[in-house]
VODO-214298 format. One record per atom (N, C-alpha, C): residue number from 1; x, y, z. Coordinates in steps of 0.001 Angstrom, whole numbers, plus 500000, padded with zeros to 6 digits. Last residue first. Layout:
N
ATOM   n     px     py     pz
ATOM NUM      X      Y      Z
...
END
This chain:
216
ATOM   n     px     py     pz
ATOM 216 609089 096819 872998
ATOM 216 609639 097140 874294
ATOM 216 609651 096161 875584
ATOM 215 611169 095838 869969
ATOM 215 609956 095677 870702
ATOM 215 610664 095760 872351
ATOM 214 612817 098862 868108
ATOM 214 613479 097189 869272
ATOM 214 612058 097140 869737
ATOM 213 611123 099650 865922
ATOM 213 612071 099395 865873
ATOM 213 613006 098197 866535
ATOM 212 607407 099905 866065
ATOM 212 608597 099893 866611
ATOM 212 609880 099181 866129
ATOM 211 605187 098704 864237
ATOM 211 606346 099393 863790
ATOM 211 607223 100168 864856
ATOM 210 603846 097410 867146
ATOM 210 603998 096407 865457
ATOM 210 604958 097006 864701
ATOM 209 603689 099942 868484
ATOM 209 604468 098387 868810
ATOM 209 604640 097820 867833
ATOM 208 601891 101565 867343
ATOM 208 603708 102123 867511
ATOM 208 604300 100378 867978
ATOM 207 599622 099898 867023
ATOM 207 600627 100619 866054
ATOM 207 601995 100889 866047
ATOM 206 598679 099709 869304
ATOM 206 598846 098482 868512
ATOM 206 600286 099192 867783
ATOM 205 598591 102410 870181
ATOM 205 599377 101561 870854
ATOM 205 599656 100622 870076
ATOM 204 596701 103267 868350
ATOM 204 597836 103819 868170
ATOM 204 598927 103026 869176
ATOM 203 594114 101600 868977
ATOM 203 594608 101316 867953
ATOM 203 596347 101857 867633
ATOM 202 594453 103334 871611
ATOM 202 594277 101320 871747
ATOM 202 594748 101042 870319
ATOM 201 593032 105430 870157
ATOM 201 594459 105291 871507
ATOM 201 594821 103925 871568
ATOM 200 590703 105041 868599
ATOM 200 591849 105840 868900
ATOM 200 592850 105268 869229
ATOM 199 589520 104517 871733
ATOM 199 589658 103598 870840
ATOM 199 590999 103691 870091
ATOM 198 588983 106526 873442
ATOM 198 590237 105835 873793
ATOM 198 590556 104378 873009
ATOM 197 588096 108609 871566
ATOM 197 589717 108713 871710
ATOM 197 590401 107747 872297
ATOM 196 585585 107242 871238
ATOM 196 586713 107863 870017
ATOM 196 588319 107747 870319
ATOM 195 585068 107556 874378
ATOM 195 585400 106232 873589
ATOM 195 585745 106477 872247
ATOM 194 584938 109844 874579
ATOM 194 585888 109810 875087
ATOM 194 586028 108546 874638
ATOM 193 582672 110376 872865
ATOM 193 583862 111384 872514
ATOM 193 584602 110581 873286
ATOM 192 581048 108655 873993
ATOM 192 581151 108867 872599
ATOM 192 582137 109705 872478
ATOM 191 580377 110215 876738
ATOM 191 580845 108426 876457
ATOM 191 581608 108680 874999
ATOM 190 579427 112191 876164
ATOM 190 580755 112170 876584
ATOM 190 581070 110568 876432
ATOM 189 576860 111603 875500
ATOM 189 577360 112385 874906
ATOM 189 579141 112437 874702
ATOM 188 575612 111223 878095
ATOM 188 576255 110060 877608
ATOM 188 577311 110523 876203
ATOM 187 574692 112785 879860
ATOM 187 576194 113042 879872
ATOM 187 576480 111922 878981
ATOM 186 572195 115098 879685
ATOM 186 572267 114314 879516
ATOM 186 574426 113536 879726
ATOM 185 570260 117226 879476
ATOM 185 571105 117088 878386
ATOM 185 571587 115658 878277
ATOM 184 570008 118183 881956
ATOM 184 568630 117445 881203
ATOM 184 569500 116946 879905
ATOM 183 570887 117617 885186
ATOM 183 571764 117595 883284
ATOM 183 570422 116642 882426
ATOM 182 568872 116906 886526
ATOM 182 569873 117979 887563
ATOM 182 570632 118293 885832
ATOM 181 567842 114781 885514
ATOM 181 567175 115870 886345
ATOM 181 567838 116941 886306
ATOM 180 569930 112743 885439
ATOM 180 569171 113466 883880
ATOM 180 568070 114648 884906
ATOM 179 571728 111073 886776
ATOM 179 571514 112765 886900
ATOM 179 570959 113625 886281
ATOM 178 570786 108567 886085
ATOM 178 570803 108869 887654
ATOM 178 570739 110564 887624
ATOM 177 571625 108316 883166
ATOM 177 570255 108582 883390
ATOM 177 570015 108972 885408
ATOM 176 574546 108710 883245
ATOM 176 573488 109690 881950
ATOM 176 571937 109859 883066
ATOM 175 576442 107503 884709
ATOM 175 575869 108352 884849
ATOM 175 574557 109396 884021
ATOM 174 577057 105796 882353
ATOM 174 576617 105036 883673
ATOM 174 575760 106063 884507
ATOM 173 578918 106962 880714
ATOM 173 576926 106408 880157
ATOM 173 576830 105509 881455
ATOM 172 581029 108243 882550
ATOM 172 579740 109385 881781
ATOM 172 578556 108255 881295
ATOM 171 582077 105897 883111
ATOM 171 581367 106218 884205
ATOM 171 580207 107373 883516
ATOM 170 582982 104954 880395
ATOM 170 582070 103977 881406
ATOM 170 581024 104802 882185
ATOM 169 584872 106971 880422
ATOM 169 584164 106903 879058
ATOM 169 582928 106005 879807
ATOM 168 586466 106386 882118
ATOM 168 585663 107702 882603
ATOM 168 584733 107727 881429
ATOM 167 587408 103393 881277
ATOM 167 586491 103523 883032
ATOM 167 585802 105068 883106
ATOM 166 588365 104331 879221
ATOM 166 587610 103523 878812
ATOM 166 586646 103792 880494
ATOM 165 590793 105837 880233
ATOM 165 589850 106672 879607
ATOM 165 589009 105636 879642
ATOM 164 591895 103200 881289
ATOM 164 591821 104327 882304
ATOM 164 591039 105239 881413
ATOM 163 593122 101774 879136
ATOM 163 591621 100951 880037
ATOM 163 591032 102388 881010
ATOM 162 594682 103761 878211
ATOM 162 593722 103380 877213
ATOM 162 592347 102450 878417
ATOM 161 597004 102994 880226
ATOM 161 596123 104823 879617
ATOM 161 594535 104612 879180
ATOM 160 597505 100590 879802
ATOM 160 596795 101327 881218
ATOM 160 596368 102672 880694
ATOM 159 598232 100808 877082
ATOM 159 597245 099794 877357
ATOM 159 596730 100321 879018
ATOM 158 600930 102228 877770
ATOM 158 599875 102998 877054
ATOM 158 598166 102152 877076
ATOM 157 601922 100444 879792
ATOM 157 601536 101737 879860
ATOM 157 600586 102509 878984
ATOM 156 602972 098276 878071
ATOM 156 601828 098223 879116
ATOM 156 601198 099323 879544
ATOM 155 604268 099795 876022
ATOM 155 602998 099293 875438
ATOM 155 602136 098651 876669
ATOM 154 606782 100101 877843
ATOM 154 605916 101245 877244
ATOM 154 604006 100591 876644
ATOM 153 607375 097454 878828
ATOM 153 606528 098504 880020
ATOM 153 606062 099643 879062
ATOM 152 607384 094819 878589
ATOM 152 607506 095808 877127
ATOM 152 606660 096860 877914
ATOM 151 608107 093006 880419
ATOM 151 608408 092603 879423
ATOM 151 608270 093846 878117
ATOM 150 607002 094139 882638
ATOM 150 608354 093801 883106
ATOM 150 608994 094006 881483
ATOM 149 604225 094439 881558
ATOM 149 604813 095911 882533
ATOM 149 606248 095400 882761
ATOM 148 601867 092444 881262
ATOM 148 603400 092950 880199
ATOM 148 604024 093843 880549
ATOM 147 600096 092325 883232
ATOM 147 601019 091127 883062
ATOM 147 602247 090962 882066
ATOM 146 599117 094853 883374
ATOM 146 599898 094577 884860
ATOM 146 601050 093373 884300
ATOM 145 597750 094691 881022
ATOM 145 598630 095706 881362
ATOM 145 599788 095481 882808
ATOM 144 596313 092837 881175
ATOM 144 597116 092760 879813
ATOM 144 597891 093345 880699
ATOM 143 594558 094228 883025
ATOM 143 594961 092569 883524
ATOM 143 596130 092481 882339
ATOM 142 593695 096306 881758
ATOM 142 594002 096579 882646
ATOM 142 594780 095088 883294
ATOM 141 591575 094668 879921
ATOM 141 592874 095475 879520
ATOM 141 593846 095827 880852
ATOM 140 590008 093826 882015
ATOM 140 591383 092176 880926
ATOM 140 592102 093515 880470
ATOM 139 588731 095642 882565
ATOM 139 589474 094617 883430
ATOM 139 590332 094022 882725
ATOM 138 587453 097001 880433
ATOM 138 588894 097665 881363
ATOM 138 589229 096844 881882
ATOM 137 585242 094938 879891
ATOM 137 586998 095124 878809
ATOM 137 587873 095687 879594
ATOM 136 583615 094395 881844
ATOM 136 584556 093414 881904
ATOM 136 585812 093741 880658
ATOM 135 581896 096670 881330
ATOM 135 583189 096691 882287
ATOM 135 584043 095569 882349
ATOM 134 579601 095842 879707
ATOM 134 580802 096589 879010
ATOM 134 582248 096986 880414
ATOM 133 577367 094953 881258
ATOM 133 578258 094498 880171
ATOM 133 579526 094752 879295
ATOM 132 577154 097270 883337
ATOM 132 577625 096257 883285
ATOM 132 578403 095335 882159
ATOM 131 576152 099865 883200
ATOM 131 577091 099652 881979
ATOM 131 577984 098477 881817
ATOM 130 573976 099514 884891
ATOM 130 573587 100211 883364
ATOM 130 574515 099725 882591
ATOM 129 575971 098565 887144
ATOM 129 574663 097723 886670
ATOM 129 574095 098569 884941
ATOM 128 577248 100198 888411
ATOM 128 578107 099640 887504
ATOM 128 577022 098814 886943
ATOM 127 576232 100968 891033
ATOM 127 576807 102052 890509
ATOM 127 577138 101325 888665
ATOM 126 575248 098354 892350
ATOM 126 574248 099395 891836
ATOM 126 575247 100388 890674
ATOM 125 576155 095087 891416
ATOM 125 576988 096390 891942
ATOM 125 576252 097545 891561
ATOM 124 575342 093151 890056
ATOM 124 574730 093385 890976
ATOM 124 575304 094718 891861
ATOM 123 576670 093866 887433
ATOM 123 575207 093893 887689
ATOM 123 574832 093754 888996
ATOM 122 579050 092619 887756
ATOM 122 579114 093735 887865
ATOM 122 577345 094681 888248
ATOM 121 578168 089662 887870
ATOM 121 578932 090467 888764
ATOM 121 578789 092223 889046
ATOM 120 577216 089812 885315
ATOM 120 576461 089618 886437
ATOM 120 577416 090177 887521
ATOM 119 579721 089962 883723
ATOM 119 578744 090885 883304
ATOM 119 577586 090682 885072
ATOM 118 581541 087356 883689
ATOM 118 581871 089070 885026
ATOM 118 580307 089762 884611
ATOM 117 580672 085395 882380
ATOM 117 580641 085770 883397
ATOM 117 580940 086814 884345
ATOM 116 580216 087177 879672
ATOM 116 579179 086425 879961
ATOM 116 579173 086094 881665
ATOM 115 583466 087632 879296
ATOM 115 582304 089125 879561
ATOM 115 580752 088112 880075
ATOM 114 584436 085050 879135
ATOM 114 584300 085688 879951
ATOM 114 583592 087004 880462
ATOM 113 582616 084150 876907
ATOM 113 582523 083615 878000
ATOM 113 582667 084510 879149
ATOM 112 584537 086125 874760
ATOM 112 582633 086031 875025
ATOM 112 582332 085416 876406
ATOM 111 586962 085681 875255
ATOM 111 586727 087113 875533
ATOM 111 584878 086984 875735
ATOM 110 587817 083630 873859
ATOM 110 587079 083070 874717
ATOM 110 586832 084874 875852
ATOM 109 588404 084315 871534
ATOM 109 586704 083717 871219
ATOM 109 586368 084031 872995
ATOM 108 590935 085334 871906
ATOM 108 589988 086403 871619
ATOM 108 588918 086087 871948
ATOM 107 592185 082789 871920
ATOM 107 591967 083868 873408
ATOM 107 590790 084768 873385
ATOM 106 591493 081884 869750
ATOM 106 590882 081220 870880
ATOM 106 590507 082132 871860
ATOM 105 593244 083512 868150
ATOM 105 592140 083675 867701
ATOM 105 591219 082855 868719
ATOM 104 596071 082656 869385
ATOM 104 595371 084072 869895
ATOM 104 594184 084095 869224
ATOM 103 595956 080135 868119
ATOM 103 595962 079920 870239
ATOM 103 595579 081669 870421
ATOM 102 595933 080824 865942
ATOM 102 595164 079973 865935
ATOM 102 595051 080222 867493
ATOM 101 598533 081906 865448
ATOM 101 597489 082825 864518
ATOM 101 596212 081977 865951
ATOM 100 600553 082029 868585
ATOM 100 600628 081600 867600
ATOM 100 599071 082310 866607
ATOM  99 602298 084986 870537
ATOM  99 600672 083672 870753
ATOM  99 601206 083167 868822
ATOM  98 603209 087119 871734
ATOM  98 603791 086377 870851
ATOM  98 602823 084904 870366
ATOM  97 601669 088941 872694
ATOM  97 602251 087859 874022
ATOM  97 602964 086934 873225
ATOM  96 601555 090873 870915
ATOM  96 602279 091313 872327
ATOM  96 602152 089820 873159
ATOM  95 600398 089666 868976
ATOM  95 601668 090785 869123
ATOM  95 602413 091000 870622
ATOM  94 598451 087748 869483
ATOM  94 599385 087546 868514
ATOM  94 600986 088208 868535
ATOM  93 597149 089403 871470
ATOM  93 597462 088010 871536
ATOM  93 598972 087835 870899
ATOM  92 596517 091785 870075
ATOM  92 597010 091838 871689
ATOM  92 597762 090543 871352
ATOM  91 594876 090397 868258
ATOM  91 595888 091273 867361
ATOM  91 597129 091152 869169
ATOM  90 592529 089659 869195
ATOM  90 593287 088969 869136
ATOM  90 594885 089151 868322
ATOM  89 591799 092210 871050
ATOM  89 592583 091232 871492
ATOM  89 593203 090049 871102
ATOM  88 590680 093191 868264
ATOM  88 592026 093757 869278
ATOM  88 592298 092830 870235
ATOM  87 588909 091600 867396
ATOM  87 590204 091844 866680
ATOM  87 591315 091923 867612
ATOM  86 586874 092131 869374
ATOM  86 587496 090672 869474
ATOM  86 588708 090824 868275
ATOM  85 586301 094854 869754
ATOM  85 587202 093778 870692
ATOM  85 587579 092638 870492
ATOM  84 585454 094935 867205
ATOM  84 586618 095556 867724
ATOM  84 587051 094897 868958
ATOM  83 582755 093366 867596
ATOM  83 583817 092976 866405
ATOM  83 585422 093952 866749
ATOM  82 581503 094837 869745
ATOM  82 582286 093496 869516
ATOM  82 583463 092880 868678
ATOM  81 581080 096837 868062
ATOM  81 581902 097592 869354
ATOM  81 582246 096208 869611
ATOM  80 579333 096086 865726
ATOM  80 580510 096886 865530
ATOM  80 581909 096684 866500
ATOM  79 577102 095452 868009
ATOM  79 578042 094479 866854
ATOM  79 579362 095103 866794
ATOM  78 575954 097757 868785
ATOM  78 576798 096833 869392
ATOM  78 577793 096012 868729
ATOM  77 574242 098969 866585
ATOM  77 574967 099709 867200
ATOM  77 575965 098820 868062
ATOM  76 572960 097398 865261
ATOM  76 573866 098131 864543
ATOM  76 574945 098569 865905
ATOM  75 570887 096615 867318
ATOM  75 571892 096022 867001
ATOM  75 573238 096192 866289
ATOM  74 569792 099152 867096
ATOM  74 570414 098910 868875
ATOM  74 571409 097659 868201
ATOM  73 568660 098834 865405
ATOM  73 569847 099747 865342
ATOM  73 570520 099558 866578
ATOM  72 566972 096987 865692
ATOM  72 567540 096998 864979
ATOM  72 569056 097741 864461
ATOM  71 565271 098431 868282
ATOM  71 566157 097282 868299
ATOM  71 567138 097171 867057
ATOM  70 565502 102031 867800
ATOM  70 565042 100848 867527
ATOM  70 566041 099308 867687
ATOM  69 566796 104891 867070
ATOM  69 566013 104285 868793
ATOM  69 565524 102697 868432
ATOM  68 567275 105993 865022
ATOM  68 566319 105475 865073
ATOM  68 565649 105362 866307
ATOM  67 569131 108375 866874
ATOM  67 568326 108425 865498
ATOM  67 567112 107931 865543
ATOM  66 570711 106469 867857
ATOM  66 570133 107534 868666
ATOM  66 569930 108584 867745
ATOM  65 571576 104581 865838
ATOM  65 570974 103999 867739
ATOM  65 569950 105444 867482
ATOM  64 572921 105625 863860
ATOM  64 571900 105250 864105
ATOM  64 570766 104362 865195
ATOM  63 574915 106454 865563
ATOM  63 574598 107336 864903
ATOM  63 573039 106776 864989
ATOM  62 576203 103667 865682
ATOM  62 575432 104171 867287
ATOM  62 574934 105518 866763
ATOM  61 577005 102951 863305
ATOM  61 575778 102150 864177
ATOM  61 575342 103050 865452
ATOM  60 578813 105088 862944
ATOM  60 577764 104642 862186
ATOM  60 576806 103895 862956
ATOM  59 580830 104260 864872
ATOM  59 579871 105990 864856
ATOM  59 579202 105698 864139
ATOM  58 581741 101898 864379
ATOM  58 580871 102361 865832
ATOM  58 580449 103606 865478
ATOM  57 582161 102372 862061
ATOM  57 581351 101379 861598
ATOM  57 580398 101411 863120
ATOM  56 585095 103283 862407
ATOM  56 583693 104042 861324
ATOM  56 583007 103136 862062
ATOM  55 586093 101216 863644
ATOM  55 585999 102368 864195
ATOM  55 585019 103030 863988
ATOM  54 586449 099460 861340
ATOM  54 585416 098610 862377
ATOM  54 585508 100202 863174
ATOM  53 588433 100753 860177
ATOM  53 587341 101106 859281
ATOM  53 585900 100469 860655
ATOM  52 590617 100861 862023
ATOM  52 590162 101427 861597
ATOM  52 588555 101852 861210
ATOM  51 590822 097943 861731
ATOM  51 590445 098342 862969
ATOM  51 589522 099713 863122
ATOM  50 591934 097644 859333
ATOM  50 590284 097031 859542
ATOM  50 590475 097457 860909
ATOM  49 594676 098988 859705
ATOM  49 593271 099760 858724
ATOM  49 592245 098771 858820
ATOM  48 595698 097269 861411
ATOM  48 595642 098315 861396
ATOM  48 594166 099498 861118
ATOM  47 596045 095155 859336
ATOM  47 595290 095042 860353
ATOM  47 594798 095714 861198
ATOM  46 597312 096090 857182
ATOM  46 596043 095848 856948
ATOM  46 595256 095885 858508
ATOM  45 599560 098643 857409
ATOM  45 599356 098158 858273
ATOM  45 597667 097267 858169
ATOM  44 599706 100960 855389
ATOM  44 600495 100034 855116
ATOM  44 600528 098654 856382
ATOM  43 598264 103553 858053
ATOM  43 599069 102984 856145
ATOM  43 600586 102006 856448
ATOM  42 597729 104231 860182
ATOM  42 598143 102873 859621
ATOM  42 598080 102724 858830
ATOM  41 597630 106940 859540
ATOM  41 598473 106480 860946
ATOM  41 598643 105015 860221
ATOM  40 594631 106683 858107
ATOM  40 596186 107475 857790
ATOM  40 597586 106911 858392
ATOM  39 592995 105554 859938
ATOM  39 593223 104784 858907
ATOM  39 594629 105458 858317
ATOM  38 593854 107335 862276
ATOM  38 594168 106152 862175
ATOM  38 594074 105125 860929
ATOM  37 592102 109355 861060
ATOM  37 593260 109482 861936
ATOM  37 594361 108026 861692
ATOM  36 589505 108053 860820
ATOM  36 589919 109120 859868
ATOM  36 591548 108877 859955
ATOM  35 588898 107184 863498
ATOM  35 588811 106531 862182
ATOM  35 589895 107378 861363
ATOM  34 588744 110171 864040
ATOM  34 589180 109252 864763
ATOM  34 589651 108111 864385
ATOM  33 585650 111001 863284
ATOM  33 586990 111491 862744
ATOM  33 588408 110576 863637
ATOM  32 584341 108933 863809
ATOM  32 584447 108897 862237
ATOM  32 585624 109761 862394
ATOM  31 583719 109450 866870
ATOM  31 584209 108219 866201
ATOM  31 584865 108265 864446
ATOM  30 582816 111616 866220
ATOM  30 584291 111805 866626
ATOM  30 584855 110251 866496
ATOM  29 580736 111438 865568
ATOM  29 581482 112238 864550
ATOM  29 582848 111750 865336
ATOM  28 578771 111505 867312
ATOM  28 579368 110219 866665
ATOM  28 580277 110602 866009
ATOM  27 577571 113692 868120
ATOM  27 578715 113407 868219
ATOM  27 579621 112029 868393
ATOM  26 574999 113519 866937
ATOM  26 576228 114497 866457
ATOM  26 577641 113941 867111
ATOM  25 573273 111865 868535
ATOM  25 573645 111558 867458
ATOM  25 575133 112202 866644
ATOM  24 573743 113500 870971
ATOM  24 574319 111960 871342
ATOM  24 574080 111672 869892
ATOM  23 572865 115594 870210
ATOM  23 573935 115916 870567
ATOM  23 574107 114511 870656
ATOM  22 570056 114781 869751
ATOM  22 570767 115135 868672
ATOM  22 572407 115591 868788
ATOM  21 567262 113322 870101
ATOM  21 568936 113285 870508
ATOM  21 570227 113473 870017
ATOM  20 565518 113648 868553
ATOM  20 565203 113364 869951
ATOM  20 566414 113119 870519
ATOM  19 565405 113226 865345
ATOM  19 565885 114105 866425
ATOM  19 566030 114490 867519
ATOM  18 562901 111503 865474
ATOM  18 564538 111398 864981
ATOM  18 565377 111939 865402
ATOM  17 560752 110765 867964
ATOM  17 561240 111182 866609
ATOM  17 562796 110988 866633
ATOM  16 560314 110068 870380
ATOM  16 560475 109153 869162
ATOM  16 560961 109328 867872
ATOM  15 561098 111624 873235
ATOM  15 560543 110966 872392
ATOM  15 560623 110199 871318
ATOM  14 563061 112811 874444
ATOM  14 562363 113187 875209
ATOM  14 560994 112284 874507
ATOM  13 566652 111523 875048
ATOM  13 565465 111847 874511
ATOM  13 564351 111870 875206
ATOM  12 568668 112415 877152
ATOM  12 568511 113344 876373
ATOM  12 566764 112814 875295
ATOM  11 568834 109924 878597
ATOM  11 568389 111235 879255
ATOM  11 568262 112113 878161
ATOM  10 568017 106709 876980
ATOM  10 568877 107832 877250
ATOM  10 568119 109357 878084
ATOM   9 565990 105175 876177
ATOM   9 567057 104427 876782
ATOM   9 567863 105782 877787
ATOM   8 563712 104149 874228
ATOM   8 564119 105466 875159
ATOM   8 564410 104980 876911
ATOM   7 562727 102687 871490
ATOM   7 563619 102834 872581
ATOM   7 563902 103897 873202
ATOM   6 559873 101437 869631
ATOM   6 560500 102312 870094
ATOM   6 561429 102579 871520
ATOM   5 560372 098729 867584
ATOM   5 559572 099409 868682
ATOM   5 561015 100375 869118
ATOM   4 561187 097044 865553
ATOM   4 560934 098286 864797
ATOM   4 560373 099463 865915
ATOM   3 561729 094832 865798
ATOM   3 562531 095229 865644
ATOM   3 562506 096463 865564
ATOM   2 559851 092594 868403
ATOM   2 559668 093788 867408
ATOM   2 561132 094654 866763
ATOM   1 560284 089051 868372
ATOM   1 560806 090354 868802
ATOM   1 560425 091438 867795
END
């Protein structure tokens, strides 16, 4: 595999250079400030603050996605967004279904399998095929959410907030390249701001539940 070949993936670049996307590089920022937020918010919370810092670590890698453009960064750029899901659900596990360290660090593993099978699914669905791999998280969040709604309805609720930005955060890099004619600019731009916040948001749910007072 070339690590070093050139990617043009997105509506906004028009080529190779560095700058070839500079609003989808810039506004990684919001991942970092966002981060920012939440490493504060979770003082005194370790698990908290590595969610945090794995936050940085998506505006950093996808900074350098759409910069470099190169497999290598294409890898930077995913890892990160794994390593956060597989914390957070297994933090989900542990906290909110009461799971033991070991039976929620399983649940989490087995988060790979299952994105491995819905991912085709969704692939054959024209509208949902670009961002296939990444729709199987609103589902299990959204599946969390229906199955803790009796037992702690505020933290199911905010977990439905959080899968519900994640589906319009979906639909803007699903839409980037179908309307790049009509928005030379491009809409993935918005992915990145609205996945800040609904990361963000997923981490501040963890939060108010772990230091809640009566669990809801």
């Amino acid at each position: 595999m070339d690590w070093t070949r050139a990617i043009d993936a997105y509506c906004e670049r028009t080529d190779a250079s560095y700058w070839s996307e500079p609003v989808n590089a810039v506004t990684n920022g919001a991942f970092v400030i966002a981060a920012l937020i939440m490493w504060r918010r979770c003082a005194g919370l370790a698990w908290g603050r590595a969610l945090a810092v794995i936050l940085g670590m998506i505006g950093l890698g996808s900074y350098l996605f759409h910069t470099h453009a190169t497999p290598w960064a294409a890898a930077l750029d995913t890892t990160p967004i794994l390593m956060f899901s597989l914390l957070y659900i297994f933090l989900a596990n542990r906290d909110y279904w009461g799971w033991s360290t070991w039976i929620a660090a399983l649940g989490a593993a087995a988060y790979i399998p299952y994105t491995m099978l819905l991912t085709p699914v969704f692939e054959a669905l024209p509208f949902f095929t670009i961002s296939s791999f990444y729709w199987p998280l609103p589902v299990l969040i959204y599946a969390y959410a229906i199955l803790l709604r009796n037992r702690m309805p505020n933290t199911a609720r905010n977990l439905a907030i959080g899968a519900t930005i994640l589906c319009l955060s979906l639909t803007a890099r699903s839409i980037d390249e179908p309307l790049c004619a009509a928005i030379p600019l491009g809409t993935h731009f918005l992915w990145h701001i609205l996945n800040a916040i609904m990361l963000g948001w997923m981490i501040e749910t963890w939060r108010r539940h772990v230091t809640s007072p009566v669990q809801d």
